[in-house]
C-alpha atoms as a printed R data frame, in Angstrom:
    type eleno elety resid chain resno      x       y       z
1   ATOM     1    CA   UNK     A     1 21.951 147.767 102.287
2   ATOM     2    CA   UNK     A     2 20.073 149.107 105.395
3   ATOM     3    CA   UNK     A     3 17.810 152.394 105.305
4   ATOM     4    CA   UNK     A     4 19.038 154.981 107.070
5   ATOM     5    CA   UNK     A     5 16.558 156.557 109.060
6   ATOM     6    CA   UNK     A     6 18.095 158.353 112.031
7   ATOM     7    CA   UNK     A     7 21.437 160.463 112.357
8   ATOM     8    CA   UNK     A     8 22.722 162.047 115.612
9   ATOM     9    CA   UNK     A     9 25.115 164.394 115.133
10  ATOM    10    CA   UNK     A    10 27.900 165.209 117.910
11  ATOM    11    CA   UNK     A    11 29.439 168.894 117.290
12  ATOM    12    CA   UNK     A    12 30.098 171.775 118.689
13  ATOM    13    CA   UNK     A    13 26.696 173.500 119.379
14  ATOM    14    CA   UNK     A    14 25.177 174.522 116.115
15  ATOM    15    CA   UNK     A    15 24.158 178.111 117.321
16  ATOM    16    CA   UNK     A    16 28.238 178.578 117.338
17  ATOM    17    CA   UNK     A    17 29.173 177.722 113.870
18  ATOM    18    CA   UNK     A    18 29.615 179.597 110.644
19  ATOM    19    CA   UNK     A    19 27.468 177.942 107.821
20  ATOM    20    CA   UNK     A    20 29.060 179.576 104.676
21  ATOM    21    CA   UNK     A    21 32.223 178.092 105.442
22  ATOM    22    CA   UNK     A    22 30.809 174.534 107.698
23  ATOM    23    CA   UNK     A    23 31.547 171.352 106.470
24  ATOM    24    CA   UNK     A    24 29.764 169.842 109.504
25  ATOM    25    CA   UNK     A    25 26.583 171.742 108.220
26  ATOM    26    CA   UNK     A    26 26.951 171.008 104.946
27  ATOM    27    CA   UNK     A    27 27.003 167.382 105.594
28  ATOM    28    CA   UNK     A    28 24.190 167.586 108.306
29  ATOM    29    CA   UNK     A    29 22.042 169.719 105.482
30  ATOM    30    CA   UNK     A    30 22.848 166.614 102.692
31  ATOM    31    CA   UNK     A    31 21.634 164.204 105.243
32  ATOM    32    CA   UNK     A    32 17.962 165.975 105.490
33  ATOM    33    CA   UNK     A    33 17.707 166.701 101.999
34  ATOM    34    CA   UNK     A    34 17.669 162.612 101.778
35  ATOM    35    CA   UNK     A    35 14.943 162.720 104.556
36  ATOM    36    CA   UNK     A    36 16.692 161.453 107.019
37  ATOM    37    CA   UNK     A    37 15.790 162.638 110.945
38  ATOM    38    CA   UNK     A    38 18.788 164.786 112.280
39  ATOM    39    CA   UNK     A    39 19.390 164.781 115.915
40  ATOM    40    CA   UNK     A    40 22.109 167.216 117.776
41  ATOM    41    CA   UNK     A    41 23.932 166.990 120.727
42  ATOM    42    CA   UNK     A    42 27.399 168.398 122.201
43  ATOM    43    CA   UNK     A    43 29.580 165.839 123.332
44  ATOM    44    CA   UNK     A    44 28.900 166.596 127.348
45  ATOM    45    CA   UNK     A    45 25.572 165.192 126.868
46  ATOM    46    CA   UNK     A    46 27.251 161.493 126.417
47  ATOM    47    CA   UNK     A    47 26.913 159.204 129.058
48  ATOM    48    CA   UNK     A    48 27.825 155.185 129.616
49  ATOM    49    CA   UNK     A    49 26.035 153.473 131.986
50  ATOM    50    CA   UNK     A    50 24.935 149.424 132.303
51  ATOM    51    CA   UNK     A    51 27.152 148.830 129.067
52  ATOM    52    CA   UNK     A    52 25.009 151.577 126.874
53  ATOM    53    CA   UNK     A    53 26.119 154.676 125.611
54  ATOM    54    CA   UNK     A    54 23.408 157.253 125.855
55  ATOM    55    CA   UNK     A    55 23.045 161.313 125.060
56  ATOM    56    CA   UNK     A    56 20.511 163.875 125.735
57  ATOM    57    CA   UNK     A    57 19.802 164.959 122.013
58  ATOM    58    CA   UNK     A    58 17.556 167.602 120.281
59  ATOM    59    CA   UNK     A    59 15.649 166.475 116.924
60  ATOM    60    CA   UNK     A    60 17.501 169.843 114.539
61  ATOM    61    CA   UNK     A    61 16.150 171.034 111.623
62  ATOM    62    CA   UNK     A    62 18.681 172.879 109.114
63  ATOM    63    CA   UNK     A    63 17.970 175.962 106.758
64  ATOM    64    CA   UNK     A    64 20.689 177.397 104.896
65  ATOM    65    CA   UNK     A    65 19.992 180.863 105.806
66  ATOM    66    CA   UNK     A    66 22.953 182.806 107.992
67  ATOM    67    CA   UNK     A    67 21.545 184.157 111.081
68  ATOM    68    CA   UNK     A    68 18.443 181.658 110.758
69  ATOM    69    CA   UNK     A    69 19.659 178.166 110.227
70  ATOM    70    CA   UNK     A    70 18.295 175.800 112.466
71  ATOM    71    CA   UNK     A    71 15.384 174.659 114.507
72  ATOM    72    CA   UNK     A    72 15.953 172.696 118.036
73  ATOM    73    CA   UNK     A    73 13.513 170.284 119.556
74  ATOM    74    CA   UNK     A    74 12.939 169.308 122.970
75  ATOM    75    CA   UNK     A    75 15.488 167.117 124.631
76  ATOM    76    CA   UNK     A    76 15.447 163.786 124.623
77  ATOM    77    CA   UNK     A    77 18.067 160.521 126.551
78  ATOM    78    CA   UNK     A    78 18.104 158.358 123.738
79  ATOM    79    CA   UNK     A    79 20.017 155.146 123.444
80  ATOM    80    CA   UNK     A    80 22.717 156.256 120.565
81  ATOM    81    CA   UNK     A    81 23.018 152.400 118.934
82  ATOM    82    CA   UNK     A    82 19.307 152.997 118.111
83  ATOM    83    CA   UNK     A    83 20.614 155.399 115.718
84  ATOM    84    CA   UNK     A    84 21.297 154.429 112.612
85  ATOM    85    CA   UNK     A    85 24.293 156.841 111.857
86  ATOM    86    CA   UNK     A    86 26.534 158.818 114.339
87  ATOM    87    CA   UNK     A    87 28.912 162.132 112.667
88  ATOM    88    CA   UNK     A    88 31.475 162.385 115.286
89  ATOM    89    CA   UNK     A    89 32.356 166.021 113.760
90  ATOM    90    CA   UNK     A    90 32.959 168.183 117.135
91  ATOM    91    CA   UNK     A    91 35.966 170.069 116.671
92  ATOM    92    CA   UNK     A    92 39.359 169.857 118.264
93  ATOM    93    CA   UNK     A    93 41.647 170.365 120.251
94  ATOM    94    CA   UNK     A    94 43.002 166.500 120.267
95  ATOM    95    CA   UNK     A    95 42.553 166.070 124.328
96  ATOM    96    CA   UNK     A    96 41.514 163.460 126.839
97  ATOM    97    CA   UNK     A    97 37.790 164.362 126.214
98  ATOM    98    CA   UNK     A    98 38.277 164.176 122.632
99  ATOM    99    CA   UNK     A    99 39.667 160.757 123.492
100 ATOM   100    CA   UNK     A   100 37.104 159.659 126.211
101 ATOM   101    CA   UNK     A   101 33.727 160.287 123.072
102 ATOM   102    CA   UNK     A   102 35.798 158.121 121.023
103 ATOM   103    CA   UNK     A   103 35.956 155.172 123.604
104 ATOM   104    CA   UNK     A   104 32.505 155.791 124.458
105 ATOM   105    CA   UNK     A   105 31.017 155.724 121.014
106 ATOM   106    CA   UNK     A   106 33.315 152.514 119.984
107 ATOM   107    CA   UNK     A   107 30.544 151.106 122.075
108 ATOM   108    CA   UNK     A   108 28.115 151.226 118.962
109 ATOM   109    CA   UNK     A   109 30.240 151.260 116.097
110 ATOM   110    CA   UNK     A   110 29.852 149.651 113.093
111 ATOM   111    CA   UNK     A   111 26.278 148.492 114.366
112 ATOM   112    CA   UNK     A   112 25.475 152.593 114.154
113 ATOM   113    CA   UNK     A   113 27.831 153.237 111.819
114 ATOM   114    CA   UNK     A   114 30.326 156.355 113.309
115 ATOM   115    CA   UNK     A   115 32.041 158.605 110.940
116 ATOM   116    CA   UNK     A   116 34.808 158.538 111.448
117 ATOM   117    CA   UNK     A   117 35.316 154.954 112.819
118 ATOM   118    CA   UNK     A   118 35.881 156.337 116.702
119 ATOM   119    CA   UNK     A   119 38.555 153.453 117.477
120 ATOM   120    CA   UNK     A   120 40.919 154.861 114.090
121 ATOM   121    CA   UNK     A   121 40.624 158.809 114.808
122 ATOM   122    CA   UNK     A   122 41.786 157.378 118.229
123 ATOM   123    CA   UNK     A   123 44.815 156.027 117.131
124 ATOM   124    CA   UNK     A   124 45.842 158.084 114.787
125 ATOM   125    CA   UNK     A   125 46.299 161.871 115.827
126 ATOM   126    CA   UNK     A   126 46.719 164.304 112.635
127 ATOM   127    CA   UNK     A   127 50.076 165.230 112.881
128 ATOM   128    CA   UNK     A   128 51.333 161.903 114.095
129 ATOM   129    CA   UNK     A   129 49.664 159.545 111.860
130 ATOM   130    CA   UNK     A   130 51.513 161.229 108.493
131 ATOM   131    CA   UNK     A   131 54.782 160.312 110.345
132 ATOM   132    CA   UNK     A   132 54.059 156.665 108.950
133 ATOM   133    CA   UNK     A   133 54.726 158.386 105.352
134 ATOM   134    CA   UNK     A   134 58.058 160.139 106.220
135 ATOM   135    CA   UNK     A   135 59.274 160.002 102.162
136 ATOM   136    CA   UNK     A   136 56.285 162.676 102.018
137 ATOM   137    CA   UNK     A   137 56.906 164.730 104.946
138 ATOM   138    CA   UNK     A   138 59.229 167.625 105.272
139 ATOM   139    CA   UNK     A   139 62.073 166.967 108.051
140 ATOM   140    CA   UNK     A   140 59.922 166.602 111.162
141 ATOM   141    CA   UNK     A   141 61.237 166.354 114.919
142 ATOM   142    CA   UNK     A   142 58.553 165.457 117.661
143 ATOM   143    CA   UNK     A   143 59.961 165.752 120.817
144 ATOM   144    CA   UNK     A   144 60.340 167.366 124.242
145 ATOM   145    CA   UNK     A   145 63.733 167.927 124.568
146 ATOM   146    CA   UNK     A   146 65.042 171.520 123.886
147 ATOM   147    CA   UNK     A   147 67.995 170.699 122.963
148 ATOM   148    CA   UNK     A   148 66.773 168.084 120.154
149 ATOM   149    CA   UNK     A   149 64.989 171.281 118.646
150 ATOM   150    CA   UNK     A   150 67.775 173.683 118.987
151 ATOM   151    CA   UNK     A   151 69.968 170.661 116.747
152 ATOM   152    CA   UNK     A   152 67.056 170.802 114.561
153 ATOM   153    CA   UNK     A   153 67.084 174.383 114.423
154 ATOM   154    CA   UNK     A   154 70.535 174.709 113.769
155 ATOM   155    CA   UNK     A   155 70.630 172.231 111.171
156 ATOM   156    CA   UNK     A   156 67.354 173.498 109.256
157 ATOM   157    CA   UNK     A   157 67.783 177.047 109.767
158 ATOM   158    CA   UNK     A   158 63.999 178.667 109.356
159 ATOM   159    CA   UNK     A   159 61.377 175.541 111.068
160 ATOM   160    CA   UNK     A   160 58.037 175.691 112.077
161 ATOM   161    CA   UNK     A   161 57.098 174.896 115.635
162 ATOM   162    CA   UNK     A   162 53.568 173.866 117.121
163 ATOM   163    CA   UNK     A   163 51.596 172.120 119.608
164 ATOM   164    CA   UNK     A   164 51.543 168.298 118.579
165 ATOM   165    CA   UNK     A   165 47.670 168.471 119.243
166 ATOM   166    CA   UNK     A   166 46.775 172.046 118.119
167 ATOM   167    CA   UNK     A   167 44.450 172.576 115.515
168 ATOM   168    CA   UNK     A   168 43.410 175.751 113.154
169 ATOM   169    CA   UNK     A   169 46.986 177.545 113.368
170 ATOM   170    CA   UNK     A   170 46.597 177.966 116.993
171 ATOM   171    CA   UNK     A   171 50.161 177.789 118.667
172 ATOM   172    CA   UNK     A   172 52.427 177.882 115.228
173 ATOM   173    CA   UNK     A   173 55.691 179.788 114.881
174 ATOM   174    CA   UNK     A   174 57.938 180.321 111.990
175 ATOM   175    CA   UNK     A   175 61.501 180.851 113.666
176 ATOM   176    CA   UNK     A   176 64.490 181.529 111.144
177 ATOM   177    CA   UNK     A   177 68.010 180.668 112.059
178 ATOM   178    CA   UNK     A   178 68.631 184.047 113.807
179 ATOM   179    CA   UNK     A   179 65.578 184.027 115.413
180 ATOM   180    CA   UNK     A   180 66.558 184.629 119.944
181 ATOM   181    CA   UNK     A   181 62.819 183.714 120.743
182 ATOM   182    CA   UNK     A   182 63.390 180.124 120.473
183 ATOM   183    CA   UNK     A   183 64.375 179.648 124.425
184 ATOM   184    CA   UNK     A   184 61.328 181.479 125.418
185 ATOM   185    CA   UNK     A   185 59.007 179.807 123.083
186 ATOM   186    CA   UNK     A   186 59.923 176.411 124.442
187 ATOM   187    CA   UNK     A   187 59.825 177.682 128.076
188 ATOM   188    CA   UNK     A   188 55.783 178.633 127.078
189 ATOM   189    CA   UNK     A   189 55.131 175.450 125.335
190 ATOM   190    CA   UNK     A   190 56.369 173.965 128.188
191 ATOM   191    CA   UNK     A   191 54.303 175.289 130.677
192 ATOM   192    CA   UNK     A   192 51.063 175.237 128.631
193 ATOM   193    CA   UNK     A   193 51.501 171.344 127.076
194 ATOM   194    CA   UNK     A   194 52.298 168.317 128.899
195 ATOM   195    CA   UNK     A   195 52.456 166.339 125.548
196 ATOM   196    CA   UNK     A   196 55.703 166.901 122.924
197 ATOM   197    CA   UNK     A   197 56.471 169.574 120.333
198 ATOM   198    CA   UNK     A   198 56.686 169.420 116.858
199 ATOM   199    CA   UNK     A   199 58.902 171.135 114.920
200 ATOM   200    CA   UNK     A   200 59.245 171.029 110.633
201 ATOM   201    CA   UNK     A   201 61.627 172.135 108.393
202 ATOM   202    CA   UNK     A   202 59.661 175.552 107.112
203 ATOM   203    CA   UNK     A   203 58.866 174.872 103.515
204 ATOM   204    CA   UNK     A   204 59.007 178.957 101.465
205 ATOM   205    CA   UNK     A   205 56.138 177.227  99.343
206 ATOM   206    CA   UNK     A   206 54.253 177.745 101.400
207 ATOM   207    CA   UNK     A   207 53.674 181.783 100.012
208 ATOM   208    CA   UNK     A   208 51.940 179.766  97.041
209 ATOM   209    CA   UNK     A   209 48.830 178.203  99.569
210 ATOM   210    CA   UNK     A   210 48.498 175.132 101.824
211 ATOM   211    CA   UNK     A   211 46.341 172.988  99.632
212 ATOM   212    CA   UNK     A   212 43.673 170.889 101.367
213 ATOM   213    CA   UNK     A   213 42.531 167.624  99.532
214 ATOM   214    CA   UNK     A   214 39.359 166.054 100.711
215 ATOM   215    CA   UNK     A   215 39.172 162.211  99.998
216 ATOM   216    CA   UNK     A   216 36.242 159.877 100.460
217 ATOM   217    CA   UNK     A   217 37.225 156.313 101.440
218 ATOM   218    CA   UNK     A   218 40.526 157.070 100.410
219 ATOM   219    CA   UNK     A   219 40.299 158.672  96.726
220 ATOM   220    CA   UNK     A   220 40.339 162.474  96.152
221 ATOM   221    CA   UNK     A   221 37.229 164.169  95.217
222 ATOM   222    CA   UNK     A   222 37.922 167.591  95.423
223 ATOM   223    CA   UNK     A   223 40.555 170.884  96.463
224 ATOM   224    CA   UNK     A   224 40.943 174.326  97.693
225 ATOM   225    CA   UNK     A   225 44.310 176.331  98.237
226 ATOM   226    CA   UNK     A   226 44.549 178.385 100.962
227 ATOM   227    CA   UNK     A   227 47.075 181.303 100.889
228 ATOM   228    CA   UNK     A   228 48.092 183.118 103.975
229 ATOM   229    CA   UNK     A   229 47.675 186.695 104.730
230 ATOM   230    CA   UNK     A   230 50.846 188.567 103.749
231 ATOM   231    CA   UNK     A   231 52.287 188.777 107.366
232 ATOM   232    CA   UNK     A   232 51.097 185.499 108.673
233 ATOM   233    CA   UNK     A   233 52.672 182.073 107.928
234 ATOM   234    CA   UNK     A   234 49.545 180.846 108.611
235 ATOM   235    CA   UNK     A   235 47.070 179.784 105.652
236 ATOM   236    CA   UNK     A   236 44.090 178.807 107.891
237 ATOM   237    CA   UNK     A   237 40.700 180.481 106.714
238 ATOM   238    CA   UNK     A   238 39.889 182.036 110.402
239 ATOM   239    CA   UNK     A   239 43.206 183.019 110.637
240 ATOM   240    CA   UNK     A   240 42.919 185.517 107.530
241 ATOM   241    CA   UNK     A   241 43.728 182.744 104.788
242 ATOM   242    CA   UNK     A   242 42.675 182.793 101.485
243 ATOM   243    CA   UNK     A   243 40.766 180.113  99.660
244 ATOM   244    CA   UNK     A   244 40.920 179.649  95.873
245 ATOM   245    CA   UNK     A   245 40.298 177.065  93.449
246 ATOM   246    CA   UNK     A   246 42.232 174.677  92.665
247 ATOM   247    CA   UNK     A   247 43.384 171.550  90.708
248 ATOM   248    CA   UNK     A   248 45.664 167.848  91.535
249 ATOM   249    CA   UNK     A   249 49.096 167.796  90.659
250 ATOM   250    CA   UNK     A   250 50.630 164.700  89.940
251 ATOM   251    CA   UNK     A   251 52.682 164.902  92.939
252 ATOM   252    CA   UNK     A   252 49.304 165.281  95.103
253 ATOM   253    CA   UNK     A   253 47.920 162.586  92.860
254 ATOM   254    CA   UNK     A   254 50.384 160.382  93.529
255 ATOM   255    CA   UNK     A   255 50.518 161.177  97.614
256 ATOM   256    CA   UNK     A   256 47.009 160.495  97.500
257 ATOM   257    CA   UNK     A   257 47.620 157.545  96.090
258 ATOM   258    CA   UNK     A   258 49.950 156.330  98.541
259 ATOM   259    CA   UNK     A   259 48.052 157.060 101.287
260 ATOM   260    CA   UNK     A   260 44.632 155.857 100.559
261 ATOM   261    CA   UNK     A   261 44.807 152.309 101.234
262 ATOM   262    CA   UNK     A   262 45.543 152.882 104.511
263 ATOM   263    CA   UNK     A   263 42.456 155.542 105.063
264 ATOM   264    CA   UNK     A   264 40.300 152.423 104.164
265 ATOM   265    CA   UNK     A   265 41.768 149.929 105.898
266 ATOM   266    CA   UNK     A   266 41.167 152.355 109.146
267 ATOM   267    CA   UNK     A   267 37.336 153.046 107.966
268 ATOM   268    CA   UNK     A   268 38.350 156.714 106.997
269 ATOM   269    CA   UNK     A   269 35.572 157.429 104.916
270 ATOM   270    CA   UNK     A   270 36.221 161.560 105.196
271 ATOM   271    CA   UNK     A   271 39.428 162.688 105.423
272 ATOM   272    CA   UNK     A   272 41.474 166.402 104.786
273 ATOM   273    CA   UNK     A   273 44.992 166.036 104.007
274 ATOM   274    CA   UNK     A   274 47.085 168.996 103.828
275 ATOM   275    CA   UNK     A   275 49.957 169.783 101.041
276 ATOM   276    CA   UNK     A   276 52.517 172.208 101.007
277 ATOM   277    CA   UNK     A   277 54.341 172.288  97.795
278 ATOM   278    CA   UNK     A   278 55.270 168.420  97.079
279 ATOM   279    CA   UNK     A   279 54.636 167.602 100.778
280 ATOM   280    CA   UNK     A   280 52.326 165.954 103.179
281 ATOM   281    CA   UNK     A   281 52.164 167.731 107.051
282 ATOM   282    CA   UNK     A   282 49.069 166.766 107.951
283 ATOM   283    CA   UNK     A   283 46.150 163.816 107.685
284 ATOM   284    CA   UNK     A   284 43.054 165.491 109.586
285 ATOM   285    CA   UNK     A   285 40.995 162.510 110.736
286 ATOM   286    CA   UNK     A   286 38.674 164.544 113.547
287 ATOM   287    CA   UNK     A   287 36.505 167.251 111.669
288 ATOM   288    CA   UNK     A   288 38.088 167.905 108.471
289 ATOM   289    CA   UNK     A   289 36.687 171.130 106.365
290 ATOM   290    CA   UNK     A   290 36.407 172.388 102.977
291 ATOM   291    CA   UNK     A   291 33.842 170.606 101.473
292 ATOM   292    CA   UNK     A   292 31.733 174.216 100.927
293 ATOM   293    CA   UNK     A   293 34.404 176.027  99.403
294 ATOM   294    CA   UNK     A   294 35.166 173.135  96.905
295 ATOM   295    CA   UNK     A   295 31.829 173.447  95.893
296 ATOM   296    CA   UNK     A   296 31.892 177.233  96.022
297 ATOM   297    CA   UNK     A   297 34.801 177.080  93.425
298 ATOM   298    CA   UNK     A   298 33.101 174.152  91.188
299 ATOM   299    CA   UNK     A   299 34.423 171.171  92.290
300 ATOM   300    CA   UNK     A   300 32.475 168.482  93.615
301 ATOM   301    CA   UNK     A   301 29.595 167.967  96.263
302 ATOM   302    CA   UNK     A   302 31.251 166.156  98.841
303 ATOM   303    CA   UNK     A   303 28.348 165.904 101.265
304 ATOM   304    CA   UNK     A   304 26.220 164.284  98.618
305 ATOM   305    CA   UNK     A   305 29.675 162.188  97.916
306 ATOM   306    CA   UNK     A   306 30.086 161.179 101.475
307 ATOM   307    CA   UNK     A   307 26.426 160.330 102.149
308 ATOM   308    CA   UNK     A   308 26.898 158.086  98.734
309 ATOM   309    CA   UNK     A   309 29.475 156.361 100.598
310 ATOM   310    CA   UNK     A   310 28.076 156.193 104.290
311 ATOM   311    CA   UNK     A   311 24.688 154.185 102.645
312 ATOM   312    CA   UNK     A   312 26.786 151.718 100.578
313 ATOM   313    CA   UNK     A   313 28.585 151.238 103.707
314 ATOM   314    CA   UNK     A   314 24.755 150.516 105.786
């Protein structure tokens, strides 16, 4: 098993994020606690040239302190498969520079091992991906068409619809059966997204929380529910969700079950699926969250978990 040494960390720019609720800091701050060097850089500063894949990075130095909570260095071009670990954690939306990083870092990978394996989160977009479990899903349409959706409508009565590469609530609708807004909805999406809609069957459960499981190379290691606000049918935190502890049910049990040998066989060692009631809607491949407020509520330390399972993978 090789030392690690050296991990470069493409995200968002740390000045912009939130560290009580981060799970990109709190796997960044695991990572130094170990000793290894941290090194940050925003995924403009990738380049490709002569068959290497370089970025202008900044050594970082993390204190968990809000308002105070890192340290940059002075820039550096460094060749990125002299690191030994790359977190590919920026954030979405899903779009063709999301895309382009992950072709340019499947350069390295698995030499520097990337988290998540760049090739995988490529080809296998959150909301799409699930479709290969459809026994788990609610009804789900992905389409274009209008009139597919009005059908779907019809048939379902109250359905969600969002963007097919949104992320963090942005862009979701509840519409009931009686609901008139549906023709002008699709008339915005249409305008705004070039890519399909997807629409699902509204589950009421929902009320209850939209539980997020966090796995680590495909077995479950820890939970939060999130509850919406009472006039949102959203449950996302920085949308005015809720977080609260909470357990497996069998049911999740056995989803996660179902689903993990196919997280490993795609190198998914961190993954956030998302349950509603007894269903699957989403498996969040890019930058998925919640490993502080597990460990807020009790549960396990994932980032200690993860890095576990990053250096048996060196």
């Amino acid at each position: 098993m090789a030392k690690i040494r050296n991990v470069a960390v493409q995200m968002d720019h740390v000045s912009s994020i939130q560290i009580a609720g981060d799970s990109t800091f709190a796997m960044s701050l695991e990572a130094q606690e170990r000793g290894y060097k941290l090194f940050h850089y925003t995924p403009d500063r990738l380049s490709l040239r002569d068959g290497k894949v370089y970025a202008t990075v900044e050594p970082m130095v993390l204190r968990d302190v809000k308002g105070d909570h890192f340290e940059l260095g002075e820039p550096e071009r460094v060749d990125l498969s002299t690191m030994d670990v790359v977190l590919l954690r920026q954030d979405p939306p899903f779009d063709m520079s999301y895309i382009t990083s992950t072709h340019l870092l499947e350069r390295i990978h698995p030499k520097t091992l990337v988290v998540n394996d760049p090739a995988w989160v490529r080809n296998s977009p959150e909301k799409i991906f699930v479709t290969e479990f459809p026994d788990l899903m609610p009804k789900t349409l992905i389409t274009r068409d209008p009139g597919e959706i009005r059908a779907f409508r019809d048939e379902l009565g109250d359905v969600i619809i969002k963007p097919l590469y949104g992320n963090g609530g942005a862009g979701v609708f509840h519409l009931t059966k009686g609901d008139r807004n549906l023709s002008s909805l699709l008339e915005m999406f249409s305008a705004q997204f070039r890519e399909p809609f997807i629409a699902q069957e509204y589950l009421p459960d929902v009320r209850k929380g939209d539980k997020r499981i966090i796995l680590i190379d495909g077995e479950p290691v820890g939970a939060i529910n999130r509850v919406p606000a009472e006039h949102d049918s959203r449950s996302n935190m920085h949308v005015g969700g809720r977080a609260e502890h909470s357990e497996l049910t069998e049911r999740e049990k056995e989803i996660c079950a179902r689903i993990g040998p196919a997280l490993r066989e795609r190198g998914f060692l961190l993954v956030g699926i998302d349950v509603i009631g007894n269903y699957l809607t989403e498996i969040n491949v890019t930058s998925p969250t919640g490993i502080r407020e597990v460990k807020k509520f009790g549960g396990a330390d994932i980032a200690s978990l993860l890095w576990d399972a990053i250096e048996a993978k060196r």
